[in-house]
C-alpha positions, 0 to 999 in steps of 0.5 A: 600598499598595492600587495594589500590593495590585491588582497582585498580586491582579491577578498572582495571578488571572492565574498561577492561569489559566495554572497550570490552562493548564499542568495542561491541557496536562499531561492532554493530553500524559499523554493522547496519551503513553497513546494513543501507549503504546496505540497502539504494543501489539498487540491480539491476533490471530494472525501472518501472519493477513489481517484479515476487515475493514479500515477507514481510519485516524483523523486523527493516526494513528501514521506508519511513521516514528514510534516503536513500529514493527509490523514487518511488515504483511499488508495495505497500503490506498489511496484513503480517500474520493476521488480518490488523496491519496498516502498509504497505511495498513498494516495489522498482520500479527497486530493492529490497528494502523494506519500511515500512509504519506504518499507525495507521489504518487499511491499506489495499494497493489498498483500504485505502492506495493508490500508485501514479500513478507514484509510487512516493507518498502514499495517505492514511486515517488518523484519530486524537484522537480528532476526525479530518479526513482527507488523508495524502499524503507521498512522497516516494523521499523528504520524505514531507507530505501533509495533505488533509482536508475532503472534507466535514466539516461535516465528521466523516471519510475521505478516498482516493478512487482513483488517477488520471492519472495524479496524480494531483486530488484525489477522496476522500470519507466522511462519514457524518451522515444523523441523529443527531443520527448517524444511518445513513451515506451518502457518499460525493464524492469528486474531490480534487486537491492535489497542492492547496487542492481545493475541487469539489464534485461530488457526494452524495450516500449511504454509500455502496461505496467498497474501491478498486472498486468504482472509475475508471478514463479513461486513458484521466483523462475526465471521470470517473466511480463511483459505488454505490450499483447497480447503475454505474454513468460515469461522464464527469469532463470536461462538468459535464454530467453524466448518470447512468446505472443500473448494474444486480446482480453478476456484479461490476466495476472491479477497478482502471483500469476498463477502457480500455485504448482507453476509449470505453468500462469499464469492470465490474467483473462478479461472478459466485460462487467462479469464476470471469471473466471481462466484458467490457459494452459500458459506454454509454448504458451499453450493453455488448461490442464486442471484445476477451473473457478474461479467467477466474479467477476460485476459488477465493474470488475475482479479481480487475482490476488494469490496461492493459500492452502493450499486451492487457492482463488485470492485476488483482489481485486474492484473494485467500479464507482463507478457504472454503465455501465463496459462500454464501457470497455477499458483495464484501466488506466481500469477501476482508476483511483481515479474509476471504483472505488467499494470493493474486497473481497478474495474467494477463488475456490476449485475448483469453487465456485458463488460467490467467498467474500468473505475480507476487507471494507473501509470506504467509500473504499479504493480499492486493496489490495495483501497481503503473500504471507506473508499468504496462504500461511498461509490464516489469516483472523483477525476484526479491529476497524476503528479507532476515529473518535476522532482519533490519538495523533499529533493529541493528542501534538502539541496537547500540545507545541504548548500546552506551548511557549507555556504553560510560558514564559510560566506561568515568567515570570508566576511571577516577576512573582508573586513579585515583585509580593509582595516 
């Protein structure tokens, strides 16, 4: 009697452990149930609104995949303390929330991993482990994904370059090898229609081509700017003319947002030292056009030009340097790359300035930026909240499960032994 009466009490103490065991996990998973709630509302702000800060999100932040979905996003951000980890962060267009995006390959925003003019979709590269390419193309709303072929069949690398207007095409890069030896590449450039994944190529030049900067649509969707090396082609997508300007040393198209939007000129961005300044050339003769000087971007690895607001300013981004000495490096490529920028910020340059005001800041480590159009054109810069340090809805709902598989079997089975034990 007394060995049974130790049993039980033995029992007992044990099933009261597990119980406060089977409580905790309750608090956890009502816990991360409310985060994951908190996390899926808006939290005020104006739509179609640029945040004037961005900063990086927690451990455990909520992927686009997951449910409560923002739909569209005005800002998507890359680099996160370090050399590229292939992920990306969306930032809300009208609210602070934060989703997160693992790519698998390096991602910076704006050169491999592209927002919709609208905001509501990401185009990024995508590569299989047997060796298929292609771009994927993700849905901020319904959370689908469409798969985009090369545009090519003989390409070992397929990349996004730019959107257009409308957000209906995408031009896509493929690398194909010149050689059997692959000593040498050429670069496809190709229109891809993103309903029907119908492909028109526009081009084959050398392998030079910089992410971020190659392509620019004009604001019609007509006509489009392509740079290789020193070389600028502007085509017409409508009749198939095109013509080439030759560009001098120190200047390159500025980016997506190169042309002005009532199409009569391009800007170019013109470096000298570790200073940058825009230049708009007539797209036909390639002279320098008439009109207010913009300010100068001074102490910089670089400025991209992603588009024009309201006011006539043009908004770029400027890359701050990791560390001094950048002059002697060229290659736009290299100026850009994750180990040589220290921090980005987005400033806007308007006519007849003396200085660039600074739009949008973001925290220590995000290293590429890339703004949804819709974004821009509003003008609208709303004040935001960078989020919290404490770890995401997606750490604490999965600490729950993971606790609430191993404690409810075996609190259901200790139970028993319970009851048992007193009969």
């Amino acid at each position: 009697m007394a060995r049974r009466r130790l049993m039980h009490s033995t029992t007992a103490t044990i099933v009261r452990r597990w119980r406060w065991a089977a409580t905790t996990t309750a608090v956890l998973l009502l816990i991360g149930g409310s985060v994951l709630l908190a996390g899926s509302r808006p939290v005020g702000g104006t739509a179609d609104a640029l945040p004037d800060r961005v900063g990086t999100p927690p451990w455990g932040a909520l992927r686009i995949t997951d449910p409560f979905p923002i739909g569209a996003a005005a800002v998507a951000v890359s680099g996160f303390g370090g050399d590229d980890t292939g992920a990306v962060a969306v930032v809300d267009a009208g609210a602070d929330r934060y989703r997160v995006h693992r790519v698998g390959v390096d991602a910076p925003a704006g050169e491999v991993v592209l927002l919709s003019p609208d905001g509501t979709r990401l185009a990024h590269q995508w590569d299989s482990a047997q060796g298929g390419t292609g771009v994927r193309i993700r849905h901020l709303g319904d959370r689908t994904v469409a798969a985009l072929g090369p545009g090519d069949a003989a390409s070992v690398l397929t990349r996004p370059l730019a959107w257009s207007p409308s957000g209906d095409q995408l031009v896509v890069v493929d690398s194909v090898p010149r050689t059997s030896d692959r000593s040498a590449y050429a670069a496809v450039v190709s229109l891809v229609d993103v309903a029907d994944g119908s492909v028109r190529k526009l081009a084959t030049v050398d392998d030079t081509l910089v992410a971020g900067y190659a392509v620019a649509f004009a604001a019609d969707g007509r006509r489009l700017a392509l740079q290789s090396g020193s070389r600028l082609t502007i085509m017409d997508l409508g009749s198939g003319r095109r013509h080439t300007l030759d560009l001098p040393p120190g200047r390159t198209l500025a980016g997506k947002g190169a042309w002005q939007p009532d199409g009569q000129a391009v800007a170019l961005a013109e470096r000298d030292g570790d200073d940058w300044r825009l230049v708009a050339v007539d797209p036909v003769t390639g002279a320098d056009a008439p009109g207010p000087r913009l300010p100068t971007v001074a102490d910089v690895t670089a400025v991209r030009l992603l588009g024009w607001r309201p006011d006539g300013s043009a908004l770029v981004v400027a890359y701050q340097p990791a560390s001094a000495g950048m002059s002697g490096v060229w290659a736009l490529s290299q100026r850009i790359h994750a180990g040589h920028v220290g921090g980005v910020q987005l400033v806007s340059l308007a006519p007849g300035a003396d200085a660039p005001t600074v739009r949008m800041t973001f925290a220590d480590g995000v290293r590429a930026v890339d703004v949804a159009d819709r974004a821009v054109a509003t003008g609208t810069v709303r004040p935001a909240q960078v989020p919290s340090r404490w770890p995401g809805p997606r750490l604490w709902l999965w600490l729950a499960v993971g606790l609430a598989v191993v404690v409810v079997p075996v609190t259901v089975r200790l139970r028993r032994r319970y009851r048992a034990a007193g009969d």
